[in-house]
N, C-alpha and C positions, 0 to 999 in steps of 0.2 A: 525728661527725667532720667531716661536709661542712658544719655549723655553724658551726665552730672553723675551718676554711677559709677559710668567707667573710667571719666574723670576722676572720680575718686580713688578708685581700686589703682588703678596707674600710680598716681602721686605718693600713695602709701608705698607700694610696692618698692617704686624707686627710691623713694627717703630710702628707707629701710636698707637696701641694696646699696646704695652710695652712704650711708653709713657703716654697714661691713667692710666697705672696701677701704672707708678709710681708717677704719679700727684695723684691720688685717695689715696694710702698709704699714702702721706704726709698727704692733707686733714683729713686722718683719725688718724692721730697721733695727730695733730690738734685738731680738731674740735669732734670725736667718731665715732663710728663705725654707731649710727643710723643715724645720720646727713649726710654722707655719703652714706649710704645705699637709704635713701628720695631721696637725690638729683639723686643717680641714676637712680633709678626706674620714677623718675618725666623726667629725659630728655629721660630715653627709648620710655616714654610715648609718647613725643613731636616726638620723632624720626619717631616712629611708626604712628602716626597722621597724618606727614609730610608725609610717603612715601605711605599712604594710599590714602591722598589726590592726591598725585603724580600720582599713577596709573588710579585712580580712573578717574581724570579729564586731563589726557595728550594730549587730543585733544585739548582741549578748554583753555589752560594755554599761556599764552602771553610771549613764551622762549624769546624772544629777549629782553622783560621788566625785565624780570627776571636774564638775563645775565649779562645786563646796573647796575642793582641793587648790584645782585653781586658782580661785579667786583670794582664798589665804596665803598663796604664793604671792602672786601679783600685791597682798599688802604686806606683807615680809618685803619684796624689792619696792615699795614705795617707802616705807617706815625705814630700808637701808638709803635710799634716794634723798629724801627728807635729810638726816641725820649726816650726809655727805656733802649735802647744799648748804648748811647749817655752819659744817667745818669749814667748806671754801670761801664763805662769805666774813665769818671771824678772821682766816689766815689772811684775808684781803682786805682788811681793818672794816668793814661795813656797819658789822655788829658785834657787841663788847665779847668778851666772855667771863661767866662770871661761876667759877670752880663749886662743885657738892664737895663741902669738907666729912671726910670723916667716909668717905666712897673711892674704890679705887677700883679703876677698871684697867686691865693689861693692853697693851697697844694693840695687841692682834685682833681685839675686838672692833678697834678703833678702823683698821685695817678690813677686814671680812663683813664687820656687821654696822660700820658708822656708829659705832656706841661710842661716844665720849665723854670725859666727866665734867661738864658743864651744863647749867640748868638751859640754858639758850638750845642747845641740842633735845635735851629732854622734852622741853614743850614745844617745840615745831614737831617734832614726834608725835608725840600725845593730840595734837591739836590736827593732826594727817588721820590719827587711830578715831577720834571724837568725829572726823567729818565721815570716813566710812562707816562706821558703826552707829553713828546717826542718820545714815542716809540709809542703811537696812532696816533700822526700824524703824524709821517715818515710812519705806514702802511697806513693812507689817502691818505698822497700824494701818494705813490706807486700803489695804490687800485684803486686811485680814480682819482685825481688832474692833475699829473703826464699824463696818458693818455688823458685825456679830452683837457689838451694844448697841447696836440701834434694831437688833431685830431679822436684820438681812443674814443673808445667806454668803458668805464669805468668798472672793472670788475662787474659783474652779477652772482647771483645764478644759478646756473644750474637746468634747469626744468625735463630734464631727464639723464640718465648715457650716459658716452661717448659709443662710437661702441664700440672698443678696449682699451685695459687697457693701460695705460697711460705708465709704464714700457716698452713696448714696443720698441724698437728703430724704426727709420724714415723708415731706409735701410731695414729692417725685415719687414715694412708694406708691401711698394713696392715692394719687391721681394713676396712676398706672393700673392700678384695682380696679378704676372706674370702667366698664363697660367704654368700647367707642362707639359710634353713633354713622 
């Protein structure tokens, strides 16, 4: 298992990394080599800033604000994602498009935010926003909701580790109870 782990963490890591390099190459075919080179060295900077900050204050950092923040970010670039995938699949004749009359959105939206004036964009949008926002409250209801109408006590942080590891089986506990002979 701790093979399959590191396996794992590798392969992210390198996606990710041969991904920069090849977004960075464009940019520098683009734009030149110092323009690129600035930009780099300017987000190591921030990086570095960020995980300074990070260690430096990890007591006192409000995770839970910081997760809520997060995770509204990451659906802002998926709802941008969505709405982009939407446009390259129209401009490649895949899917029609079929214009909101009487709605006008300026191109730079279209540009920064993937907003375009087409209903095909708008519901692969909305139907990105329905799959998050229904997957947080199906875990509510489950979490929360769900046991409170039925009586229960609603799940809870644990303040400390269980006794036994939770892999355990039932039968393995109770037999381990048993006196040996």
């Amino acid at each position: 298992m701790l093979l399959g782990l590191a396996l794992l963490g590798f392969t992210s890591v390198y996606r990710e990394c041969f991904e920069i390099v090849i977004f960075l190459q464009n940019l520098r075919e683009l734009y030149g080599s110092s323009v690129v080179l600035e930009g780099v060295v300017i987000g190591a900077l921030f990086t570095a800033a960020a995980g300074v900050l990070t260690f430096a204050l990890h007591q006192k950092l409000p995770y839970k604000r910081l997760m809520i923040i997060t995770g509204v970010m990451l659906l802002f670039v998926l709802l941008v994602s969505v709405g982009e995938e939407v446009n390259e699949m129209q401009l490649a004749g895949w899917i029609g498009t079929t214009p909101v009359h009487g709605l006008y959105i300026p191109g730079w939206m279209g540009t920064w935010f993937s907003l375009f004036n087409n209903w095909q964009t708008f519901i692969g949008q909305f139907i990105a926003l329905a799959l998050v926002l229904g997957s947080y409250f199906a875990a509510q209801y489950l979490r929360v909701w769900r046991p409170r109408r039925r009586g229960q006590q609603a799940a809870i942080r644990a303040e400390t580790p269980p006794d036994q590891p939770a892999d355990i089986a039932v039968s393995d506990r109770t037999a381990s109870a048993l006196p040996v002979a």
